[in-house]
C-alpha positions as CSV (number, residue, x, y, z in Angstrom):
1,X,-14.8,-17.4,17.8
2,X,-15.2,-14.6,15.5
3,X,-15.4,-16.3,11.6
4,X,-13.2,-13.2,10.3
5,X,-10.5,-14.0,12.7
6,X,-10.6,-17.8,12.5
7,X,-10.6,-17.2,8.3
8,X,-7.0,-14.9,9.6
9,X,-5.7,-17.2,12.0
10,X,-5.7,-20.0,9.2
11,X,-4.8,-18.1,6.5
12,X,-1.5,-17.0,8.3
13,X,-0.1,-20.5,7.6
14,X,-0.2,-20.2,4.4
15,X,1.4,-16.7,4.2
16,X,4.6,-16.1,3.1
17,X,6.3,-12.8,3.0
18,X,8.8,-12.2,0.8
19,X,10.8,-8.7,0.8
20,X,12.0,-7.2,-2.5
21,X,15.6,-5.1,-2.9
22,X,17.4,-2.9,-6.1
23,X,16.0,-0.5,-8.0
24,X,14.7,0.7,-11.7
25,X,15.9,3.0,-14.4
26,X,15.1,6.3,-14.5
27,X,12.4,8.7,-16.1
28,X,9.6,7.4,-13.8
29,X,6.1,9.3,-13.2
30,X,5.8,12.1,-10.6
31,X,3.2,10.0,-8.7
32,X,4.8,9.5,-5.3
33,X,7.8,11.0,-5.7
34,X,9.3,12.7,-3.0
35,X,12.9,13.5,-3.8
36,X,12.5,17.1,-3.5
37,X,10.5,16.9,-0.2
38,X,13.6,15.0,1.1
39,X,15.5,17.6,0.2
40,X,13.7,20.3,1.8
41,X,12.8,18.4,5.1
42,X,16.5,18.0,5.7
43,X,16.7,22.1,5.2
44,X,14.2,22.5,7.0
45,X,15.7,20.4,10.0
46,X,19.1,21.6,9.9
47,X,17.5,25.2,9.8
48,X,15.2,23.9,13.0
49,X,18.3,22.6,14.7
50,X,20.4,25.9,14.4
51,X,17.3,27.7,16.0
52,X,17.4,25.5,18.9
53,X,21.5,25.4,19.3
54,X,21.1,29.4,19.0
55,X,18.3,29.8,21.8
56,X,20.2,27.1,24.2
57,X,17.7,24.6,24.2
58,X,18.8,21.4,26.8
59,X,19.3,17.7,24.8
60,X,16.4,16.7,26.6
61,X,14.1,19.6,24.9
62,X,15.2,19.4,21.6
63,X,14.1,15.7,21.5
64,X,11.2,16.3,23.2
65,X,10.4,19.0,20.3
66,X,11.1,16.1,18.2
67,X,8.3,14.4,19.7
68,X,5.6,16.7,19.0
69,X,3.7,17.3,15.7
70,X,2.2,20.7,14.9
71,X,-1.3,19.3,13.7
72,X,-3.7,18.9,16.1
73,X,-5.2,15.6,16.8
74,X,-7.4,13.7,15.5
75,X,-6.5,15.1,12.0
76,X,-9.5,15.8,9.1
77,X,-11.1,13.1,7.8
78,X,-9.4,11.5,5.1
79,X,-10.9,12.5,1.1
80,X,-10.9,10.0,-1.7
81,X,-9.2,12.1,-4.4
82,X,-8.8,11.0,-8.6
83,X,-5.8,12.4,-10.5
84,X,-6.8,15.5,-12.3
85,X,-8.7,16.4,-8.8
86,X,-7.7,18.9,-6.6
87,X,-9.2,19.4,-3.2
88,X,-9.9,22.2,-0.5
89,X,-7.7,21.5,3.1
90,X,-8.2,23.3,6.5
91,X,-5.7,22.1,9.3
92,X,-5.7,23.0,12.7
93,X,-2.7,22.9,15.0
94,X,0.2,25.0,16.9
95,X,1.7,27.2,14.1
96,X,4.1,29.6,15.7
97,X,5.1,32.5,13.3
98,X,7.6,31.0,10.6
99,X,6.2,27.8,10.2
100,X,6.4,26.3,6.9
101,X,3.7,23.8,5.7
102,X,4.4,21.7,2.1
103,X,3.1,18.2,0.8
104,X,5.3,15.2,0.8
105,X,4.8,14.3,-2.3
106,X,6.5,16.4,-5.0
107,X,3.5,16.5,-7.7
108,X,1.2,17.9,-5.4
109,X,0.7,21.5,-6.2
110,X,-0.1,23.9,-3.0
111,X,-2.0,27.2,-3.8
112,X,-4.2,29.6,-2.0
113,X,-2.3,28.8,1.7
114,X,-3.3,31.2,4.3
115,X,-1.4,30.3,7.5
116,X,-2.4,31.9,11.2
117,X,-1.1,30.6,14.4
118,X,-3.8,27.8,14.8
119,X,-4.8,27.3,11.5
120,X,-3.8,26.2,7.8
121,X,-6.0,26.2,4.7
122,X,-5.2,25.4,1.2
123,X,-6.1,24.0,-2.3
124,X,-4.3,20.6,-3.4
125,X,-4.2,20.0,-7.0
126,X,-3.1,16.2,-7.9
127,X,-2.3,16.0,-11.1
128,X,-2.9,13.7,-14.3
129,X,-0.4,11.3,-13.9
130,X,-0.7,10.9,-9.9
131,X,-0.5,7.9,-8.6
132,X,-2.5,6.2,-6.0
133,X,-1.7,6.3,-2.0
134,X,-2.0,8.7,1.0
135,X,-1.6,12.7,0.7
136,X,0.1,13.7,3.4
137,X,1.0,17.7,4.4
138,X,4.2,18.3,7.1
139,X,4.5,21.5,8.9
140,X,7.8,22.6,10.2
141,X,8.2,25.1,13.0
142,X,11.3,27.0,14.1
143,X,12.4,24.8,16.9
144,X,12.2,21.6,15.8
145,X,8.5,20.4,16.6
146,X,8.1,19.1,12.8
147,X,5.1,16.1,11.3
148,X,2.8,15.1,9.1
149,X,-0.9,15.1,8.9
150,X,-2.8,12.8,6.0
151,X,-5.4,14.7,4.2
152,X,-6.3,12.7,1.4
153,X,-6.1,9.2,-0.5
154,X,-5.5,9.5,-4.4
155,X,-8.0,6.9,-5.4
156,X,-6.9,5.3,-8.7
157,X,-6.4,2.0,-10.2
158,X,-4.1,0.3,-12.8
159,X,-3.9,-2.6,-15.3
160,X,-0.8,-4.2,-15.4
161,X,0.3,-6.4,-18.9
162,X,3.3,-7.9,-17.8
163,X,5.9,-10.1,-19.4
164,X,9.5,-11.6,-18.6
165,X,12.0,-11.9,-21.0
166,X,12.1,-15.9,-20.7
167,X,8.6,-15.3,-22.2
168,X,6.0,-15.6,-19.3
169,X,2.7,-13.6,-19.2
170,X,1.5,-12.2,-16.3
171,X,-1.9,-9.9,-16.4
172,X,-2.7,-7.5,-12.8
173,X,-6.2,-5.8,-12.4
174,X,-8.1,-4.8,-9.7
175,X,-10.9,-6.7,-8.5
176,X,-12.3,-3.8,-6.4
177,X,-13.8,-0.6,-7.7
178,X,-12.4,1.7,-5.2
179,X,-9.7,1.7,-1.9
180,X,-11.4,0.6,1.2
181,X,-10.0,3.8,3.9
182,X,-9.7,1.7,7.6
183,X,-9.5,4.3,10.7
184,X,-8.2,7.4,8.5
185,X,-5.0,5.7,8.3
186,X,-5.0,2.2,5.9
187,X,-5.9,1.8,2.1
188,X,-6.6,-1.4,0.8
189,X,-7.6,-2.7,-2.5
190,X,-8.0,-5.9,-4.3
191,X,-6.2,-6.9,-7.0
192,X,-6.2,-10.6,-8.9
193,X,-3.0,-11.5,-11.5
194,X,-3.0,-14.3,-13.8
195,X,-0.1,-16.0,-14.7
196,X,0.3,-17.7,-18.4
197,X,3.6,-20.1,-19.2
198,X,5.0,-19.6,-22.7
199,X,2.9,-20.1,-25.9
200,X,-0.5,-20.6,-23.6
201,X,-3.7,-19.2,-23.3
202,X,-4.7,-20.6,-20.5
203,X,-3.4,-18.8,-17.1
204,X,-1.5,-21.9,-15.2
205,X,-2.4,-20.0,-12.0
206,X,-4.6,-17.2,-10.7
207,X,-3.9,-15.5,-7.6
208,X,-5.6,-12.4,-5.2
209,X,-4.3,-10.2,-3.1
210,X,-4.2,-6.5,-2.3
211,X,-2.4,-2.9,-2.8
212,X,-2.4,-1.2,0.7
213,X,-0.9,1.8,2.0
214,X,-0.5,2.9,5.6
215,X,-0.6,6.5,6.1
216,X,2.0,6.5,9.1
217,X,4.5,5.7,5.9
218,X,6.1,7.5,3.6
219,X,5.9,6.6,-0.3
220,X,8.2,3.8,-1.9
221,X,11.5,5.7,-3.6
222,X,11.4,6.7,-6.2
223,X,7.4,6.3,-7.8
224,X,7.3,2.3,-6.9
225,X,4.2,0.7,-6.7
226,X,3.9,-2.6,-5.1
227,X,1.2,-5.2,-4.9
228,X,0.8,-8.2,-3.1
229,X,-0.7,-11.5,-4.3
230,X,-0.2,-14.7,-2.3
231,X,-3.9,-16.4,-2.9
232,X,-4.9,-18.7,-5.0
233,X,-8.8,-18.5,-6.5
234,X,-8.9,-22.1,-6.0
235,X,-7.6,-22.6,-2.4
236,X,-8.7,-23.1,0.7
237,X,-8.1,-19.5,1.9
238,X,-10.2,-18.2,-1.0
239,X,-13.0,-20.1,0.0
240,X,-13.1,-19.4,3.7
241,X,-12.8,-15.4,2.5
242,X,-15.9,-16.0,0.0
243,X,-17.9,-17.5,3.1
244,X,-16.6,-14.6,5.3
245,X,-17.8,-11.9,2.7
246,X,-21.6,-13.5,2.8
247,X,-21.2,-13.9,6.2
248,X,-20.8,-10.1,6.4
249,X,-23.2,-8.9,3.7
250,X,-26.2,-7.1,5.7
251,X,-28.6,-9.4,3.4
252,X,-27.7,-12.6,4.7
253,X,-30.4,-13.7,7.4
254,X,-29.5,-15.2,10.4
255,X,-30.0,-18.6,9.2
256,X,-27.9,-18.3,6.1
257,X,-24.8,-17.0,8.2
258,X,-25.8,-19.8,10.6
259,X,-25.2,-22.2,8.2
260,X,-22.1,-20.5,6.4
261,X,-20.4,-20.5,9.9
262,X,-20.4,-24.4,9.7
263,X,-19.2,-24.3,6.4
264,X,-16.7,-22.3,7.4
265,X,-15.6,-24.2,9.8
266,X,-15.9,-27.3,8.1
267,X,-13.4,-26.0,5.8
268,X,-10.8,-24.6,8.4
269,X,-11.1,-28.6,10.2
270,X,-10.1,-29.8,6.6
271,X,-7.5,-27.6,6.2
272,X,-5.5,-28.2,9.4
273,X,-6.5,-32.0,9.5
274,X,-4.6,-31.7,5.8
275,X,-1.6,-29.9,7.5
276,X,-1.3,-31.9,10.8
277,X,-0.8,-35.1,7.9
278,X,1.2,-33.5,5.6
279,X,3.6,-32.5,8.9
280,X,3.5,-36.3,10.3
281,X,3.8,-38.1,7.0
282,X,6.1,-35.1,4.4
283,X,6.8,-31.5,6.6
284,X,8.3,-30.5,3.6
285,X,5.8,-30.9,1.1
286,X,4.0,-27.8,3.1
287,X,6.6,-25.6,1.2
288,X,6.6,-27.2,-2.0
289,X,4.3,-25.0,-3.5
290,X,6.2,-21.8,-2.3
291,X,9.3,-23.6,-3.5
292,X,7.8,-24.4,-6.8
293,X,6.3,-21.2,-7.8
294,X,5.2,-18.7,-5.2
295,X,5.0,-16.1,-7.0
296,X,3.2,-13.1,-5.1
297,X,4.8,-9.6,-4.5
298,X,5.5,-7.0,-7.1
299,X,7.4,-4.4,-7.5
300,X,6.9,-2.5,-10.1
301,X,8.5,1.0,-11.5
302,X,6.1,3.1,-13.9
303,X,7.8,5.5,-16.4
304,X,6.5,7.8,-19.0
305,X,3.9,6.8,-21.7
306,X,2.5,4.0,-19.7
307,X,5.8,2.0,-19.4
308,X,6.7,-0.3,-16.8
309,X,9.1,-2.7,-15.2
310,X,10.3,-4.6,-12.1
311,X,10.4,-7.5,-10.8
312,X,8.1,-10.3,-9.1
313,X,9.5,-12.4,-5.7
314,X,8.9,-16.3,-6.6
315,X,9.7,-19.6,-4.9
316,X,13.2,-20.6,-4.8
317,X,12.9,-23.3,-7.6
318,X,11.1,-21.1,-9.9
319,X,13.5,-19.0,-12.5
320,X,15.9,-18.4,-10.1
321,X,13.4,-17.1,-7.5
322,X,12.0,-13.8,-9.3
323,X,10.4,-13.3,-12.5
324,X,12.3,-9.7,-14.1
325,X,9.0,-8.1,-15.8
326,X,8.6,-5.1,-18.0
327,X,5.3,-3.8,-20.0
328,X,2.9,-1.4,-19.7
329,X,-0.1,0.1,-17.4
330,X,-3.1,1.4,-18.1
331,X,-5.2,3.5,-15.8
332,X,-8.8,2.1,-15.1
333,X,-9.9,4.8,-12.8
């Protein structure tokens, strides 16, 4: 079996997914933004809609405009982007006269569009303050065929100094240079938080995980930015994803990825001969340490002059199940 699927498989036991709900004050960055895209989408359909009622289109071909997109496919290859940037875009696609193009998100500035019936070009400018995740550009024709097209990823990374107002200390920074693009369409970056009780110095656990974003989404509300950690440096899944990584580095001869392919699955025999006991002897010891702390997913608001705050989902014995956080962030790249 594949050692990068076997690493998955096992680590999906130890997985827990925890979803996060409410919201932030106000004041927060333009970086993802999109309230006045909303706005102008739902114009923009009602406007599409009267075109259609107007020029008797059927039920059935109104939804089957609904359907299409007016970028062609397979889109442009996707652009790593830093705040301050701005980029050059040409689109092709089914632009009927009166088809409006603008950018999802609201801090993206558009200049220089020139528009013909199969073609769009344009400069993006992202600016200062724009946060990290996909670019994406909709187009919006008369009668209804309306979609989005991802051009670019805003490639930037944060350090977050955290702390809760019972006094924890909780410090987020990437452990990746960059965002690793998969198929033109997922962003993924590493990130590694360390969490310190009251009055220590000494984090009382360290955890990995990742920022992603999928470009068939649209942004969180509002400017959120959310990051996931649910590993800890010192278990089992850790190690199996260090002896995957060699595994996978072009430098490692054959019989060096022989031999980490044992230890990998030396480790993975260990880990479910430890499960299979703790299920026959105390099944509910497995969740202990998710009760106990599991701490993992962030959600965190910025606001101006490097401000933060949210919140972080915990285990149900630990502070009531979330930790409330607030602090600031500091732009590493």
């Amino acid at each position: 079996m594949d050692p990068k699927r076997v690493a998955r498989r096992t680590g999906r036991f130890f997985r827990f997914i925890l979803l996060f709900a409410g919201a932030a004050g106000a004041g927060v960055l333009s970086a993802q933004v999109t309230t006045k895209f909303k706005a102008e989408r739902e114009r923009l359909q009602k406007w599409a809609m009267g075109n259609m009622v107007a020029a008797h289109f059927t039920e059935r071909e109104i939804f089957h405009n609904r359907d299409l997109n007016p970028f062609a496919a397979p889109a442009v290859a996707v652009q790593k982007v830093v705040p301050g940037s701005n980029l050059a875009v040409t689109l092709r696609g089914d632009f009927p006269a009166g088809t409006v193009i603008i950018s999802e998100r609201d801090e993206i500035s558009i200049s220089g569009a020139a528009l013909s019936t199969t073609t769009y070009s344009a400069r993006l400018t992202i600016p200062l303050d724009g946060g990290p995740g996909f670019v994406r550009i909709w187009g919006f024709t008369p009668l209804g065929i309306a979609g989005p097209t991802t051009v670019a990823l805003v490639d930037t990374l944060y350090r977050f100094d955290l702390k809760s107002p019972n006094g924890y200390t909780i410090k987020v920074s990437p452990a990746e240079k960059t965002f690793r693009i998969e198929n033109n369409n997922y962003a993924r970056v590493k990130y590694q938080g360390e969490f310190y009780k009251p009055g220590e110095a000494k984090p009382f656990e360290t955890l990995t995980g990742e920022q992603t974003f999928s470009a068939r989404n649209e942004p969180h509300d509002n400017g959120a930015l959310t990051i996931s950690l649910h590993q800890s440096t010192t278990s089992p899944e850790a190690e199996m994803d260090a002896i995957t990584a060699k595994m996978n580095d072009p430098k490692t001869t054959t019989a060096e990825r022989n031999a980490l392919l044992k230890q990998l699955v030396e480790v993975q025999q260990k880990m479910m001969e430890a499960m299979t006991k703790a299920m026959q002897t105390d099944p509910a010891s497995l969740n202990k340490k998710q009760d106990d702390f599991g701490c993992g997913d962030l959600l965190l608001y910025p606001s101006k002059g490097g401000l933060v705050e949210g919140r972080i989902a915990c285990g149900k014995n630990f502070n009531g199940g979330e930790l409330k956080v607030s602090g600031t962030m500091t732009q590493v790249k």
